[in-house]
N, C-alpha and C positions, 0 to 999 in steps of 0.2 A: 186347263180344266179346273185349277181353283185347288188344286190338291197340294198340302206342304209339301217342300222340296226337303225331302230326306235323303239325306248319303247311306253309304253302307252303315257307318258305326253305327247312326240312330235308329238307323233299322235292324241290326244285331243287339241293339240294345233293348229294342221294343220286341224282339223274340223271345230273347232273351230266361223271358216269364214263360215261355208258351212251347217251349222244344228242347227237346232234352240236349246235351254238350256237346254228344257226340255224334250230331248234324249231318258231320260234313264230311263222314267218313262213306261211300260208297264203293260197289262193286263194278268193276267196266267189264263188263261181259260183253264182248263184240262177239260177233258171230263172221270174222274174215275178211270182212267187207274190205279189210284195208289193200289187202292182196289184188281187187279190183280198181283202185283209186286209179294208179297209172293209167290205167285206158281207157278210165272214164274222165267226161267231161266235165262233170261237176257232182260232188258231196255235199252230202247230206247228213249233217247232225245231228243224231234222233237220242233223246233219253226215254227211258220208259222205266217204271216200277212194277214189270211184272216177271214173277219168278216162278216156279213146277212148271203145272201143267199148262199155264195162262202163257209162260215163256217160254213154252216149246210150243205152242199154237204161234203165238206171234213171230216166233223165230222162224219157222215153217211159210207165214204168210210175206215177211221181209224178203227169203230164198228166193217166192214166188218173183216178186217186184222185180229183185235183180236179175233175175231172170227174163223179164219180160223188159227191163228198161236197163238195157247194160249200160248206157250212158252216164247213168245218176248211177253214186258208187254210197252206198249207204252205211254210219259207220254210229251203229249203237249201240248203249250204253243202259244196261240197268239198275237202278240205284237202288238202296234200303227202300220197303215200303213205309209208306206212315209220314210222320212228320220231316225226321231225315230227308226225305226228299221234297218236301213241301219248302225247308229252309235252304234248301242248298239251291235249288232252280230260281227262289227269290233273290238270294246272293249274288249269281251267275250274271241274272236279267240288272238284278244294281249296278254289278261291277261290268256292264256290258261284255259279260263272256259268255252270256246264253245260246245253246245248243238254237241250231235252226228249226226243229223240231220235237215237242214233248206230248204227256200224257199229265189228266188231273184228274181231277175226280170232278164232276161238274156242279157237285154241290161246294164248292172250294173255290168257284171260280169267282164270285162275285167278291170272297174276301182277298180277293189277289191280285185285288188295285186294278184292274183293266183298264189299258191306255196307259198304264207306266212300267206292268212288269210282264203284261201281255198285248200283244199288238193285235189290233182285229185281222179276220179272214177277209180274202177277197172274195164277193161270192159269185164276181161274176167270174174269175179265176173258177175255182171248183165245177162251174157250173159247163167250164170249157173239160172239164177230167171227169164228165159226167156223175157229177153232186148237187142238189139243188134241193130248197128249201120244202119240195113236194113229195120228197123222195122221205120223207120223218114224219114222227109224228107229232103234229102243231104242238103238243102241248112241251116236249121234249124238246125242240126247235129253240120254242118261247123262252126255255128257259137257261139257254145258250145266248140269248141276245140279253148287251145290257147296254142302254144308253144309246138304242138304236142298231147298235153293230151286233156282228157274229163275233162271239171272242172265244167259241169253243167247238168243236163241228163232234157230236157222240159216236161212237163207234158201236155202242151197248148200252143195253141195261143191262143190271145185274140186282135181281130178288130176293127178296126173302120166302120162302115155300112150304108148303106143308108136304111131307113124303110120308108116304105108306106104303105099307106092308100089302101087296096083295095075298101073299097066303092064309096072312093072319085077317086080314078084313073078308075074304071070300067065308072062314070059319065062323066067322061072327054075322054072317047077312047082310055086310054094308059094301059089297061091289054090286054096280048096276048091271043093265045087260050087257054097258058096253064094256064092261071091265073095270072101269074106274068106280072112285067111290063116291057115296050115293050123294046127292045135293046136300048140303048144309045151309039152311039161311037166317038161323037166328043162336045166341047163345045157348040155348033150352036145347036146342038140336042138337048143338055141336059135343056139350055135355054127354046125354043121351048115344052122343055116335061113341065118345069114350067109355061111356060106361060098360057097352056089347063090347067095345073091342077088349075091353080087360078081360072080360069074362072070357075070351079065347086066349089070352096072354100067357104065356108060359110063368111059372112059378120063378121070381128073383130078378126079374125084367116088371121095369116103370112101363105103363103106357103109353107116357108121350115124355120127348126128351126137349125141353123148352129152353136150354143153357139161362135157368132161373136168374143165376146170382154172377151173370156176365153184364156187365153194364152198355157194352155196345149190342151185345144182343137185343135185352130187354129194351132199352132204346128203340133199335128199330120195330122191333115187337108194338112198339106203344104208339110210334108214328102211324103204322099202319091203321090199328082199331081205330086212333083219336080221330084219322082222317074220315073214316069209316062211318064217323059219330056229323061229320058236318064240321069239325071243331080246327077253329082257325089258333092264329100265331100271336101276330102284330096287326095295325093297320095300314095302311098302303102306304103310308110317311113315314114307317117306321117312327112314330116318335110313340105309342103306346100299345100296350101289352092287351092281347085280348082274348089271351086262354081262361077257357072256359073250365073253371075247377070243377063241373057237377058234370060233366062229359070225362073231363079225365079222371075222375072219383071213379065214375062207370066200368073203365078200361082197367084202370088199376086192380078196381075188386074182379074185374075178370081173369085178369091174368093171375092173380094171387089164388082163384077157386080151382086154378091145375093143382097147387099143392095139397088146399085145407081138403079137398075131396080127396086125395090120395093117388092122382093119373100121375103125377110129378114125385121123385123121390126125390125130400131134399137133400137126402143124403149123398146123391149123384150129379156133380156138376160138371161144368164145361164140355169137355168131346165126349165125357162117360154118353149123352146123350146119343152120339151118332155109333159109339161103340155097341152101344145097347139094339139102336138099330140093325145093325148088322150081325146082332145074335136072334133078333125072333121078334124086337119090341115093334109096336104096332104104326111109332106114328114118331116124326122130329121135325122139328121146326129149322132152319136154316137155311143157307145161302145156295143159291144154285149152284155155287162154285163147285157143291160136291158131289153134284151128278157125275164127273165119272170116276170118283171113291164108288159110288153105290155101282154103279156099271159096271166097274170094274172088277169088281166082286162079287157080277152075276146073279144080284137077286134080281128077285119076282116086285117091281115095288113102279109105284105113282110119285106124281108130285102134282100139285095143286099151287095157286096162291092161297095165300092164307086167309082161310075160311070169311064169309063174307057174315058174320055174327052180328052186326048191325045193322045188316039192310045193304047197304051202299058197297060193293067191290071194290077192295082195295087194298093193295100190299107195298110195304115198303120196296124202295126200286134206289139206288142210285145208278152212276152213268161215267163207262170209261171214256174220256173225250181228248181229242188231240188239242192243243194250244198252240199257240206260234209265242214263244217266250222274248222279250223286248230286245231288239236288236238295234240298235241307233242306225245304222243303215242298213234296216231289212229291206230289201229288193233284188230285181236282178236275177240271175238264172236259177241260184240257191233258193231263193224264196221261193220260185214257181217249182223248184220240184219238190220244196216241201207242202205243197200244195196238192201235186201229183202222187205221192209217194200217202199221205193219209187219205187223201179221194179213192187208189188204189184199194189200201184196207177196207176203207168204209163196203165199199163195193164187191169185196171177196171176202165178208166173213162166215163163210160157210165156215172154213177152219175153223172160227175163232168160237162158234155157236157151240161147234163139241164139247167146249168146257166149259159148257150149260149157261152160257151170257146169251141174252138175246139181242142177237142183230139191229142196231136202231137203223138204217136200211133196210126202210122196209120192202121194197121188190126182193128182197132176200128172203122174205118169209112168207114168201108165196107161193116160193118154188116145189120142186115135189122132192126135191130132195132134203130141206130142211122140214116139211110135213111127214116125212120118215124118219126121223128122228125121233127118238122115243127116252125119256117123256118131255124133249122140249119142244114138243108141237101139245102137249096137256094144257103148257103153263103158258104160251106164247098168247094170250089175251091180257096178259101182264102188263103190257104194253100200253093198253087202254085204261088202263086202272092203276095205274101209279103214286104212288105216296108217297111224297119228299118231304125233307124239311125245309123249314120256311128258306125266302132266298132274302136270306143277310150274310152280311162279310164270316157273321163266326160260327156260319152254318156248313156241313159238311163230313164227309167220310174223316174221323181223326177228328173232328172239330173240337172246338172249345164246348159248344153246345151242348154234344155227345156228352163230355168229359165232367160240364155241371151237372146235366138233369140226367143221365143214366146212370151213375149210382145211386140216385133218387128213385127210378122206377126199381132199380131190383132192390132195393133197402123194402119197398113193397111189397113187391112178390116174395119174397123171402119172409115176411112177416115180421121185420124189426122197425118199420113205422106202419101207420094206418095208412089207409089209401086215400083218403082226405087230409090228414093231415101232410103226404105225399105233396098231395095237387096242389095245398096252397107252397108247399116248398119248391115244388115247381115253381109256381106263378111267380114267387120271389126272386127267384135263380133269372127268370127273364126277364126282367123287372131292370136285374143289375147286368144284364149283360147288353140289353139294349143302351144303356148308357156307357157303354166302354168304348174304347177309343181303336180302330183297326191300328195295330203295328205299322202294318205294311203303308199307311198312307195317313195317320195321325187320325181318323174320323170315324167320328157314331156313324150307327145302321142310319141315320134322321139327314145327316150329313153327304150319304152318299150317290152314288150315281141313281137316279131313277129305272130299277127293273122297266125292260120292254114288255 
């Protein structure tokens, strides 16, 4: 495929800049599976990165499996989230010791060399464990294929939301008939929805908890609006930059008008946000992940994607996806039940919905049982309204990308740069990262595989 032949060291060395030392220290949290290997036929090597509640869903859906296919003895492993695991499964797949089966985050996938350090899907395989390309949604699908193949099959999405208060929004006149709260379609609105909901807000509690001065926050914060605005990346060669600084000027002075109006206290950051929710405050911005924190604590409260203040719906999303990590002689019984053993998931994540991901199987979110679900049948149009970042190599959950321009948005919203002079720091920021070289495979965004 035209890609340098790098060994391990040069790709330990091209990390090197990019991941922190202690890489390659990880957790093997097996769940017994080994106790079954004798009597099964064949194992399966699964790594995964998720831990709470995420790992006791998935732990729960693995049980199922083996349950249901005593044959295949499943034997897995969760490692550090974050980079740590993003360096160790690239190691693995160099030094051909990769697990038959992983997880990525799918905005991660195109920096991850596909065709050297992941193997495509078969899909006529999946297609035989009941998974097939009609069962997602095209645009989520699309963005699993690169250079023609499958190199990642989603299991989820996972959003950024808007949650409220129903006690405090019912006090204020902003629940409709049906309970939820009332439409929002332009900034003027949205403003206007916060300015009543203060006026109900108890005394020492913000209005809205926006994790201002978090840089992965504010990031996806920004992807969402920019999307919102029409506002693109790069162009399809990746060889130029084509952010639009007077759209992101736009989003930036939006997001910075939570503070200067006083809905945001800049005095409260990071979790203070969702702590505050859970005292009385009206409204927080965050990840689905923590519908069942808020569940579980038995409030009265919504969630939304986040607000459609431009016109155009749309919320940051990314996407828990399984991989097949490069195996020199992937084939043969083990491949097909790693094939079996993630079709399996994809197709049962009722489990996996409870801790507020949305299913990317979508006959799973039709059913009447995941339409009972409350509030992830609110936000479940999420799905059609998705907001990524661009698909380059250094795009991604933990990306580099994140790492330059999101302490650039919250240097904004915190009000220690302008929001123009922001955007052109953006522009800059992309400018040089489109010309950097992927570790993983020596070559620019310009240089690499053509997105399908």
């Amino acid at each position: 495929m035209g890609r340098p032949d790098l060994n391990r060291r040069q790709l330990l060395g091209g990390l090197g800049g990019l991941f922190v030392a202690s890489s390659f220290g990880f957790a093997a949290l097996g769940t017994g599976a080994d106790a079954l290997a004798a009597d099964a036929d064949t194992r399966v090597r699964y790594w995964n990165l998720f831990s709470g509640g995420d790992g006791s869903n998935m732990i729960a859906m693995l049980d199922a499996f083996r349950k249901a296919n005593p044959d295949i003895a499943v034997k897995d492993s969760t490692l550090q989230w974050g980079s740590p695991f993003y360096t160790k499964l690239a190691m693995a797949a160099a030094g051909n010791r990769a697990p038959d089966l992983g997880v990525m985050h799918l905005g991660r996938v195109t920096g991850f060399s596909p065709g050297r350090f992941l193997d495509p899907w078969d899909v006529d395989l999946l297609a035989e464990y009941g998974v097939r390309e009609a069962d997602f949604n095209p645009a989520l699908w699309k963005r699993a294929v690169i250079d023609g193949k499958l190199y990642a099959l989603p299991l989820d999405i996972h959003v950024q939301l808007c949650f409220y208060r129903k006690d405090v929004l019912k006090k204020a006149g902003l629940l409709g008939d049906d309970g939820r709260i009332v439409p929002v379609t332009s900034a003027d609105e949205w403003f206007d929805v916060l300015k009543e909901a203060k006026k109900a807000t108890k005394k020492g509690l913000q209005t809205i908890g926006l994790w201002h001065n978090d840089q992965n926050f504010q990031w996806w914060f920004f992807v969402a609006f920019y999307t919102q605005l029409g506002g693109t990346w790069f162009n399809a060669a990746g060889t130029e930059v084509t952010f639009d600084t007077d759209k992101a000027t736009q989003v930036l002075e939006f997001l910075r008008r939570h503070l200067t109006d006083g809905y945001a206290d800049p005095g409260f950051g990071g979790a203070a946000g969702a702590e505050q929710f859970l005292n009385g405050s009206p409204f927080v911005w965050e990840g689905n992940w923590s519908v069942p924190v808020y569940s579980g604590a038995k409030l009265d409260y919504g969630a939304t994607p986040l607000p459609p203040v431009f016109g155009k719906p749309a919320t940051h999303a990314e996407s828990h996806a399984f991989v097949l990590p490069h195996q020199s002689d992937r084939g043969g019984a083990t491949n097909e039940a790693a094939h079996r053993l993630a079709a399996y998931v994809v197709r049962h994540a009722q489990q996996w919905a409870a801790g507020g991901h949305i299913p990317a199987y979508t006959p799973t979110l039709s059913t009447a049982a995941y339409k009972e679900l409350n509030p992830q049948s609110e936000y479940v149009s999420a799905m059609d309204h998705q907001a990524t970042e661009p698909k380059v190599w250094f795009a991604g959950s933990t990306g580099i990308l994140a790492q330059r321009v999101g302490p650039i948005v919250a240097a904004s919203t915190m009000g220690s740069a302008r929001p123009e002079t922001a955007a052109r720091r953006m522009q800059g920021a992309l400018t040089q990262l489109l010309a950097m070289k992927n570790p993983m495979d020596g070559r620019t965004a310009a240089e690499g595989g053509a997105p399908a």
